[in-house]
C-alpha positions as CSV (number, residue, x, y, z in Angstrom):
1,X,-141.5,-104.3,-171.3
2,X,-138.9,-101.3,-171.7
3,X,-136.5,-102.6,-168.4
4,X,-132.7,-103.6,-169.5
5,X,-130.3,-103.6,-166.8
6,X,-127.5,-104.2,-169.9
7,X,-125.8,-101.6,-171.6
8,X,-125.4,-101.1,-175.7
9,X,-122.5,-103.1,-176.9
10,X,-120.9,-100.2,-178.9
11,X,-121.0,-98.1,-175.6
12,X,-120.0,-100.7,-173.7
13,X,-116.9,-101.2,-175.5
14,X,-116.3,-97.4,-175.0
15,X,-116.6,-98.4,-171.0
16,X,-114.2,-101.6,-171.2
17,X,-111.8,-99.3,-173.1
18,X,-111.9,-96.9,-170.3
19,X,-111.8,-98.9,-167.5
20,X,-108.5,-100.4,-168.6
21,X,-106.9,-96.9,-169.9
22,X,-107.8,-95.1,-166.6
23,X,-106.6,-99.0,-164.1
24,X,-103.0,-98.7,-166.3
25,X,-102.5,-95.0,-167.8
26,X,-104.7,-92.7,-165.4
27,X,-104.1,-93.9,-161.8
28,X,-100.6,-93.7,-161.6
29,X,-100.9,-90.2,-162.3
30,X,-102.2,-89.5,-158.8
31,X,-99.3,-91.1,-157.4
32,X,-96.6,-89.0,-159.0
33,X,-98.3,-85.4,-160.2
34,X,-100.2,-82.7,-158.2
35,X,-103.0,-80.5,-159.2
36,X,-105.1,-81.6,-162.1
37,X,-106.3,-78.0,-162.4
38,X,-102.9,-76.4,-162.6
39,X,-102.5,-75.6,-166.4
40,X,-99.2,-74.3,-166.0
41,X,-97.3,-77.2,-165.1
42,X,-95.7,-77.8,-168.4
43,X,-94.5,-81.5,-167.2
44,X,-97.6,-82.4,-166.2
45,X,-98.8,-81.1,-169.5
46,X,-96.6,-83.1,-171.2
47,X,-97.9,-85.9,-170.0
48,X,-101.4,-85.6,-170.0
49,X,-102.0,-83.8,-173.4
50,X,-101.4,-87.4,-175.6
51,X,-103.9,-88.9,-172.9
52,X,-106.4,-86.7,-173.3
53,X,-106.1,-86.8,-177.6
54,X,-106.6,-90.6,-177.4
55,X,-109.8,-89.8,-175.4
56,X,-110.8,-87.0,-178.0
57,X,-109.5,-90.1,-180.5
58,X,-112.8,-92.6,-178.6
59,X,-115.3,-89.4,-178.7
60,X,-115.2,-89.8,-174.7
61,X,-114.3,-86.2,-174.5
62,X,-116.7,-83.4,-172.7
63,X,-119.4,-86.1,-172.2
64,X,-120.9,-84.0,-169.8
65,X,-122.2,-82.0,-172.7
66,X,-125.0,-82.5,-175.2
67,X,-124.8,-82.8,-179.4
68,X,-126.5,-79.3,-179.3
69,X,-123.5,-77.6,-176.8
70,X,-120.7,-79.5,-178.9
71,X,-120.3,-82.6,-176.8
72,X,-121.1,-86.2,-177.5
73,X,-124.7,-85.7,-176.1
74,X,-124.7,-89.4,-174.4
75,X,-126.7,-88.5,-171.9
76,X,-127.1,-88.6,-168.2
77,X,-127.0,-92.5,-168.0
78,X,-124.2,-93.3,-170.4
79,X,-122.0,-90.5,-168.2
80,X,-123.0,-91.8,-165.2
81,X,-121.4,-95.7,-166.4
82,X,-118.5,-93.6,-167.8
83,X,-117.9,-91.4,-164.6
84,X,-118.6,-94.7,-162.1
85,X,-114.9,-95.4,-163.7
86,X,-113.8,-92.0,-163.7
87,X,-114.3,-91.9,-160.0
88,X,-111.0,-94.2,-160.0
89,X,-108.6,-91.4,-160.5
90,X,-107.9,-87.8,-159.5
91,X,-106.3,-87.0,-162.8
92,X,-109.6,-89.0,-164.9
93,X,-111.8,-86.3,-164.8
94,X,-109.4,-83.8,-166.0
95,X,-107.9,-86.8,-168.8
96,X,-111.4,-86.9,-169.9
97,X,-112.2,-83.3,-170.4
98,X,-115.0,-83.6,-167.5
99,X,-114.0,-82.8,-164.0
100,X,-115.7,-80.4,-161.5
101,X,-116.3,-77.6,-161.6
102,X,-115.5,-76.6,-165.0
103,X,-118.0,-79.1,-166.3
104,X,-121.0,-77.6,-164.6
105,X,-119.0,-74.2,-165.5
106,X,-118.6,-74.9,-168.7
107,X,-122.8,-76.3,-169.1
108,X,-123.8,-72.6,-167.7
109,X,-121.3,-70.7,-170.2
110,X,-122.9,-72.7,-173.1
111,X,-126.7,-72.1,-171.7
112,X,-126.3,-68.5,-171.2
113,X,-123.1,-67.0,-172.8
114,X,-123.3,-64.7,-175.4
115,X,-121.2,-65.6,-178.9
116,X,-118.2,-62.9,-177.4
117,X,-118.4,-64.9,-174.1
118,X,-118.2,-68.4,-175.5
119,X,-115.0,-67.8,-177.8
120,X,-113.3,-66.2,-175.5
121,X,-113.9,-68.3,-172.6
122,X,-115.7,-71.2,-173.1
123,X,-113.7,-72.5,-176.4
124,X,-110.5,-73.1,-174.0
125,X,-112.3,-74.2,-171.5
126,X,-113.6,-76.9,-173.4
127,X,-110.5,-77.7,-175.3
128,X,-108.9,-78.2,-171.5
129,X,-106.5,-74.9,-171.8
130,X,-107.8,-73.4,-169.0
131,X,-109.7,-74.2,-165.5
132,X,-112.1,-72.3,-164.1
133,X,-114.0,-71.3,-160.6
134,X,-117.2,-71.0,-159.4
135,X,-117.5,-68.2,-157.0
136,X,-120.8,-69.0,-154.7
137,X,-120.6,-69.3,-151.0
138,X,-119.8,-66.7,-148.8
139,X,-117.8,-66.8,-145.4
140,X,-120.8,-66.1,-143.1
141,X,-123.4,-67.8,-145.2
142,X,-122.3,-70.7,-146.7
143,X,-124.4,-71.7,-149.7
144,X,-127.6,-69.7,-148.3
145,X,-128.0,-67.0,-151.5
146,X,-131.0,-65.7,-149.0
147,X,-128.0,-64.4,-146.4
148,X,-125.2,-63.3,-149.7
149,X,-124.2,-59.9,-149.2
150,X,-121.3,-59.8,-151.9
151,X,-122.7,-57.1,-154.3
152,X,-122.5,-55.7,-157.8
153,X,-123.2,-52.0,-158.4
154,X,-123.4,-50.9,-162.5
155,X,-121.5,-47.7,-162.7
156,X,-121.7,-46.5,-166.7
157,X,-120.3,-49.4,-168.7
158,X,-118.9,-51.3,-165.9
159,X,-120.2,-53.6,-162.5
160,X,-118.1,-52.9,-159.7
161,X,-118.4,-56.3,-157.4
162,X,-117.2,-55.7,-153.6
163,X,-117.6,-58.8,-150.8
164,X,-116.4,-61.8,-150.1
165,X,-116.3,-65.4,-151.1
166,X,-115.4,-68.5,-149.4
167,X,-114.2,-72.1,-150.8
168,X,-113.8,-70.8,-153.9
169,X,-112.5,-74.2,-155.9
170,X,-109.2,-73.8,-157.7
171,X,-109.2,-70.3,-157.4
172,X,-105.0,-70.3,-157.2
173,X,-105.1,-71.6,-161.2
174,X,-108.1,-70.4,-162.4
175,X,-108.1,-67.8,-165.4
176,X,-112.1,-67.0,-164.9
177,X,-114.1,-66.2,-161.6
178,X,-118.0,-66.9,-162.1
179,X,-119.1,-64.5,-160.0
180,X,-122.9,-64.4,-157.7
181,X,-123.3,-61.2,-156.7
182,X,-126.5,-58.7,-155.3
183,X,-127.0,-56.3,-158.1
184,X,-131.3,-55.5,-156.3
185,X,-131.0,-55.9,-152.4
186,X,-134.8,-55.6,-152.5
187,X,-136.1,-58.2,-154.8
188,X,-135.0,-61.2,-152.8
189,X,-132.5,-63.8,-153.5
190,X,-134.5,-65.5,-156.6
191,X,-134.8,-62.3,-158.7
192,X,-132.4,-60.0,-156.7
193,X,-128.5,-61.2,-157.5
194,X,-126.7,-61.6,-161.0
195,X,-123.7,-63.5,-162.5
196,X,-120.6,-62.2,-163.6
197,X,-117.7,-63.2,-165.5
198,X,-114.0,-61.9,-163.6
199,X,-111.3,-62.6,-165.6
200,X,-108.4,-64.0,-163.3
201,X,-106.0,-60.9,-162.5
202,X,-108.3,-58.4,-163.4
203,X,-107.6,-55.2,-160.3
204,X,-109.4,-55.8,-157.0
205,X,-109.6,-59.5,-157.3
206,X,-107.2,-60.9,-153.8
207,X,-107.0,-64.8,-152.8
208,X,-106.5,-63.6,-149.6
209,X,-105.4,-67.3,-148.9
210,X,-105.6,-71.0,-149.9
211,X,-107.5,-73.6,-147.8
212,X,-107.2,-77.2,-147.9
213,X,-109.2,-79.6,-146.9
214,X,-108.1,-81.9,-143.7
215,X,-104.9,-81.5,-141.7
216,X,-103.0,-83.3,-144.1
217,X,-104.1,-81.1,-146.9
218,X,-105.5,-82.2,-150.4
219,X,-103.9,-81.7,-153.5
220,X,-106.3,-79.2,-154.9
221,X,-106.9,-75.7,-152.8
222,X,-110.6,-73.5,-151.9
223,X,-109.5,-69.9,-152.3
224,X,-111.3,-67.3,-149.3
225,X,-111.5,-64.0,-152.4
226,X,-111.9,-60.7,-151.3
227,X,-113.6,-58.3,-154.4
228,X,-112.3,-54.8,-153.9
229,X,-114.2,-52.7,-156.1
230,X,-113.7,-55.4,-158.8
231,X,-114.6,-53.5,-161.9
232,X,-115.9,-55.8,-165.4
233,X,-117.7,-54.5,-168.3
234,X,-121.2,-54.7,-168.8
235,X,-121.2,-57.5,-171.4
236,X,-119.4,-59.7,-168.4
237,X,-122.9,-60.0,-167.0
238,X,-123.6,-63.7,-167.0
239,X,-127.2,-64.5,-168.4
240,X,-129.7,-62.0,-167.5
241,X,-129.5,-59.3,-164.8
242,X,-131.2,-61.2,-162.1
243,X,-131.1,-64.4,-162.9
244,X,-128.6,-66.0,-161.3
245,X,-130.4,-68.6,-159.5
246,X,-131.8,-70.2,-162.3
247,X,-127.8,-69.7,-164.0
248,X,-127.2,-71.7,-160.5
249,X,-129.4,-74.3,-160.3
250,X,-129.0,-74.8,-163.9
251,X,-125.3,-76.3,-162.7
252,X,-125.9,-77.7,-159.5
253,X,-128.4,-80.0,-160.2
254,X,-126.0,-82.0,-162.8
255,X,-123.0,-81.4,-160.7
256,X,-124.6,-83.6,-157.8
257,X,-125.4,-86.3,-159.9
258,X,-121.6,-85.9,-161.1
259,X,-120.6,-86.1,-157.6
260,X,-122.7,-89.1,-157.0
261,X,-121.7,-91.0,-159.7
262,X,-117.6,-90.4,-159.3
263,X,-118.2,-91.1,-155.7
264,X,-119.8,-94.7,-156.8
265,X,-116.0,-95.8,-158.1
266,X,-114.6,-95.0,-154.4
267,X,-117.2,-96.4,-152.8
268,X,-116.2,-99.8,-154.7
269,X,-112.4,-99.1,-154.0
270,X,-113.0,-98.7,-150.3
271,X,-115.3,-102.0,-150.6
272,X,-112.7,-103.7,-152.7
273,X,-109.8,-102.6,-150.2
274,X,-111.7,-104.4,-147.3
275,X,-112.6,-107.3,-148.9
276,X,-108.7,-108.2,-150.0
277,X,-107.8,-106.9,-146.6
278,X,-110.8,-109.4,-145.0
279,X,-109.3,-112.6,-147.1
280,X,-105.3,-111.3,-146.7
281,X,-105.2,-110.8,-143.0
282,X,-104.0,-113.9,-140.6
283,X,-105.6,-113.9,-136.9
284,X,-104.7,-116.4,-134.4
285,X,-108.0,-117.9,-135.3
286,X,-107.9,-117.8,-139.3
287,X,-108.1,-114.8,-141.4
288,X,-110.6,-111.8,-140.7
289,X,-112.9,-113.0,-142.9
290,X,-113.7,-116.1,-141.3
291,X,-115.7,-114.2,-138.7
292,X,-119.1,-113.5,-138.8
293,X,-118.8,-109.9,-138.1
294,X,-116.1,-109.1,-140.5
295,X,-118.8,-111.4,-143.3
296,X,-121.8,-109.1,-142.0
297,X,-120.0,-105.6,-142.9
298,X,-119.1,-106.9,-146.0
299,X,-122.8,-108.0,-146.7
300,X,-124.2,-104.7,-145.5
301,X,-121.7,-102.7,-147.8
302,X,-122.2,-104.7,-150.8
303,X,-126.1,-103.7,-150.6
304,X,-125.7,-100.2,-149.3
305,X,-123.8,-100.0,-152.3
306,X,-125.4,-101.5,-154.8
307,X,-129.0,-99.8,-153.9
308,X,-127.2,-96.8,-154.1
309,X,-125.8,-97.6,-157.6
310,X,-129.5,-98.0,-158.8
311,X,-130.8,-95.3,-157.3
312,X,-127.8,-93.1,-159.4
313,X,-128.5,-95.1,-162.9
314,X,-132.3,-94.4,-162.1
315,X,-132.1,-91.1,-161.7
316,X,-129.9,-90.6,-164.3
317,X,-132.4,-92.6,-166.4
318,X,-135.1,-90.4,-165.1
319,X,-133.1,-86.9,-166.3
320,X,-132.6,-88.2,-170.0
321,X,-136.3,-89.2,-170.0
322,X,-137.2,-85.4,-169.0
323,X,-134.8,-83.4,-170.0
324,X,-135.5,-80.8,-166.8
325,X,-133.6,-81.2,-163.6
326,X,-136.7,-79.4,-161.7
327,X,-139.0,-82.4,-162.7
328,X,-136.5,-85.0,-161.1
329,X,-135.3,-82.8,-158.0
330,X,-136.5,-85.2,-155.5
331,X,-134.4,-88.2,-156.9
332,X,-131.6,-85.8,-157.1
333,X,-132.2,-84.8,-153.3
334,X,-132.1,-88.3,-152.7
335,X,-129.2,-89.3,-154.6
336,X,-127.6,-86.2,-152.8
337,X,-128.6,-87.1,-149.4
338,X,-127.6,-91.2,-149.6
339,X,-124.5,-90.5,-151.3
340,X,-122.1,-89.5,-148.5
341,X,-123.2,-91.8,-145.7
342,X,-122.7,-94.5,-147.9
343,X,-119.7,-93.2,-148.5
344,X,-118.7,-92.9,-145.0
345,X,-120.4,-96.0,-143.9
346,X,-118.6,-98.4,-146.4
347,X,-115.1,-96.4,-146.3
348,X,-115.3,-96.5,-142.4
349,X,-115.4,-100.1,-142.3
350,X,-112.3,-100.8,-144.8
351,X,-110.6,-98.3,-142.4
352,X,-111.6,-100.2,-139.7
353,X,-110.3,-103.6,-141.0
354,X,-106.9,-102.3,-141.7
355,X,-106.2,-101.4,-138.2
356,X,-103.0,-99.0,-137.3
357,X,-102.3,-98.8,-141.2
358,X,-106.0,-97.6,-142.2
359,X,-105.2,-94.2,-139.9
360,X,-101.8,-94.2,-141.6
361,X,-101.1,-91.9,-144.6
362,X,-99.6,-95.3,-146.5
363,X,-103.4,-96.1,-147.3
364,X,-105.8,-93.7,-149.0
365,X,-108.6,-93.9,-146.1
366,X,-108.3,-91.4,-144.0
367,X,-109.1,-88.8,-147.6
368,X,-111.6,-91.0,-148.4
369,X,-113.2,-90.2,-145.3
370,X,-112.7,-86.5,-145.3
371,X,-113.8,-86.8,-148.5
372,X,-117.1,-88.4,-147.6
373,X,-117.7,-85.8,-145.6
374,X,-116.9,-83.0,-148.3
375,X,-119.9,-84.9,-150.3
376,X,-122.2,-84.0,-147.3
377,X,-121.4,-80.6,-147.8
378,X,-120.8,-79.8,-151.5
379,X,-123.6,-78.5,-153.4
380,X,-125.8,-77.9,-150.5
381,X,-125.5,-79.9,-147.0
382,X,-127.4,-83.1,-146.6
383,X,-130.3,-81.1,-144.5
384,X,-131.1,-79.0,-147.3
385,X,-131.8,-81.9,-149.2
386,X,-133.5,-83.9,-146.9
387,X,-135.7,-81.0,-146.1
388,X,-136.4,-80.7,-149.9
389,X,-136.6,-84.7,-150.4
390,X,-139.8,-84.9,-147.8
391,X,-141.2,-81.4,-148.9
392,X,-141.9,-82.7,-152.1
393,X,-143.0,-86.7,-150.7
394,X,-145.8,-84.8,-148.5
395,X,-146.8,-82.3,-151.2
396,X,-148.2,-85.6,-152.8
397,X,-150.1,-86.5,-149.7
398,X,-153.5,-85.2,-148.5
399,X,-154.8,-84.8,-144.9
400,X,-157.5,-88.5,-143.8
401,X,-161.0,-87.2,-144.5
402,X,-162.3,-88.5,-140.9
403,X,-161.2,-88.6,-137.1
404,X,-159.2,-91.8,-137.7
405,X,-156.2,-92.2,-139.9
406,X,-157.4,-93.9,-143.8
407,X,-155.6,-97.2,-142.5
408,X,-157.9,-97.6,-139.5
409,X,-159.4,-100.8,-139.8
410,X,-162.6,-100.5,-137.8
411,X,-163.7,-97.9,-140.5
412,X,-162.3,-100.0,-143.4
413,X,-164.0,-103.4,-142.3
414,X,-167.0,-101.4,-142.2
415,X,-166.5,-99.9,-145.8
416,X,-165.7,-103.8,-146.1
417,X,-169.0,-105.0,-145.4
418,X,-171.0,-102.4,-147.0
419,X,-169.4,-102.6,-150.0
420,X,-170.3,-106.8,-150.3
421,X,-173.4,-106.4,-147.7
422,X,-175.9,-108.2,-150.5
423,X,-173.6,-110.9,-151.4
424,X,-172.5,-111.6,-147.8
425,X,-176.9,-112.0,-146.9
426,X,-177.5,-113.6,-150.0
427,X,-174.4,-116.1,-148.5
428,X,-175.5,-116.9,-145.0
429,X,-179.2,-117.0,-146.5
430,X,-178.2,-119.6,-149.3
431,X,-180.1,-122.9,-149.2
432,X,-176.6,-124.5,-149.8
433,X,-175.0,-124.8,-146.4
434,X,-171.9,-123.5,-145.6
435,X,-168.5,-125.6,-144.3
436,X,-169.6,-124.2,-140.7
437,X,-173.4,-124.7,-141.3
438,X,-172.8,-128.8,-142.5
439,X,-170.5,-129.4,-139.4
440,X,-173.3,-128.0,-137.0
441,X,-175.7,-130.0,-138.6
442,X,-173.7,-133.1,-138.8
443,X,-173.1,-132.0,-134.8
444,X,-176.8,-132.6,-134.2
């Protein structure tokens, strides 16, 4: 038997030294600095820079990466038990060399850049100098690359990109726009559009404005880009012409699973925020948690959360056994689907138990809920993947052979007593009587 539900004690040490580095040097970070992703803050560099070498120091650095792209190559298992404590922090991700999107940036740069391309943007990248943006969605058509009409035209040596892009991540302190564009209207969305590398500041580029999420505003900004006859040599091409959806889904497969397993460490502060308030908070008839229905939302957010912890680690077990996000799409649907209600469900509750001051801004609820949300809609919304999730169930399915359904038990008792019909006449013809047969003749 190959099931262990314990991890290696060498990597687990790396986990216990984490957990306590991010609980005493990472968290207060959030409390007192702004945007992770802004590399020109030279205070906020000062701090972080001797953090992240004593991460470098551990090995713990870029784990997203594997040995053959110049990271650790842990795997997707050991960086989800790493990330589940990353989740703690805003700032962890970034301490750690590992946050979104530059990790799934960074993954695609190392797949398909060429030598030129990787010095001269994916070294810094990696070494945390710079942050980066993933230019995708599209004002009118979200994250549907069937409805993109942002396109690239090659004119001599150059692509000239025009169009528009919407909730472009960090776009206000990024120094690289990865581009999707429509370079062959005609071939369709899965052979039809290409990726291109737009330095920041290059001519034509606009953030026509920041947007934040929620009314109170998060720390880090969505740009809505406008590409003005954007003009970027030929050897800014991205991969191969054309291929842009594989370059894509190349990301966005890890990058869910990344979600997922940050968003496990939230789930367990919200959970860990209503169980303290549950024990804490006097009532005229004892504290909250001596009634039954406070108990029963606790009960139901511990499982919710802990089957969704297992579904995460399997799946994550699952992609280091096959080495191909395609084969393991379904668990990653699913992970990507359960993940924000979850989410929502368990932060909702904590919210709930804290009364006027879970609505407040002097808890972290409220973004926790927002955020919860935002996991619905990153990387695809949850119908997408619930659409893809059953697609592939029934594709393993075929239609019952007869009238009635393969279940039908008329038609299987039958099948029954065919199958056993010579032992079941040899039985009732059987000189030795049967329990039934020595009671009737006992009757007589």
């Amino acid at each position: 038997m190959a099931w262990d539900f314990e991890t290696d004690s060498e990597f687990q040490g790396d986990l216990d030294w984490a957990l306590e580095f991010v609980k005493n040097e990472v968290e207060p970070l959030d409390l007192v600095l702004d945007d992770p992703y802004d590399k020109a803050n030279e205070t906020a560099m000062a701090i972080v820079r001797p953090l992240q070498q004593q991460v470098k120091d551990r090995r713990l650095w870029a784990c997203h990466l594997g040995a053959e792209l110049g990271g650790p190559g842990y795997g997707q298992l050991k960086l989800a038990l790493l990330n589940e404590i990353l989740g703690r922090s805003r700032w962890a991700p970034t301490v750690f060399g590992c946050q979104a999107p530059d990790s799934g940036n960074a993954e695609i740069l190392a797949h398909y850049g060429t030598a030129e391309q990787k010095e001269r943007f994916l070294r810094p990248l990696l070494k945390g100098d710079i942050s980066t943006c993933y230019s995708m969605t599209e004002p009118h058509a979200g994250a549907d690359p069937a409805l993109f009409t942002t396109s690239a035209v090659r004119e001599g040596g150059d692509w000239v990109i025009n169009g528009s892009k919407w909730f472009s991540s960090n776009a206000s302190v990024s120094s690289l726009f990865i581009v999707m564009a429509v370079t062959d209207a005609e071939a369709g969305p899965y052979r039809g559009m290409s990726m291109f590398l737009v330095p920041a500041g290059t001519p034509g580029l606009e953030i026509v404005r920041d947007v934040h999420v929620g009314s109170l505003g998060h720390h880090s900004t969505h740009g809505y880009l406008r590409y003005s006859d954007v003009r970027v040599p030929a050897d800014h091409l991205l991969g191969e012409e054309g291929g842009a959806f594989a370059v894509a889904q190349t990301r966005l497969g890890g990058g869910r699973m990344h979600h997922a397993m940050r968003t496990l460490a939230q789930v367990k502060q919200a959970f860990d925020m209503m169980c303290e308030r549950a024990v804490s908070r006097q009532t005229r008839a004892g504290t909250l948690a001596s009634f039954q229905m406070t108990r029963e939302r606790i009960a139901d957010s511990w499982i919710e959360m802990e089957q969704f912890r297992l579904l995460v680690l399997r799946t994550a077990w699952l992609l280091d056994k096959h080495r191909d996000y395609r084969l393991v799409r379904k668990d990653i649907a699913a992970v990507k689907v359960a993940m924000p209600k979850v989410f929502h469900d368990v932060t909702q509750r904590a919210l709930h138990l804290h009364g006027a001051l879970g609505v407040s801004d002097e808890m972290p609820l409220t973004g926790m809920l927002i955020d919860a949300e935002v996991m619905a809609l990153v990387d695809g919304p949850t119908e997408v993947h619930k659409e893809t999730l059953a697609k592939d169930i029934l594709a393993g399915y075929l239609p019952a052979a007869g009238e009635f359904p393969t279940a039908h038990l008329p038609g299987r008792r039958m099948a029954a007593r065919q199958r056993y019909a010579e032992l079941l006449e040899h039985a009732i013809g059987n000189d030795d009587p049967s329990p039934a047969a020595m009671v009737a003749t006992e009757g007589r």
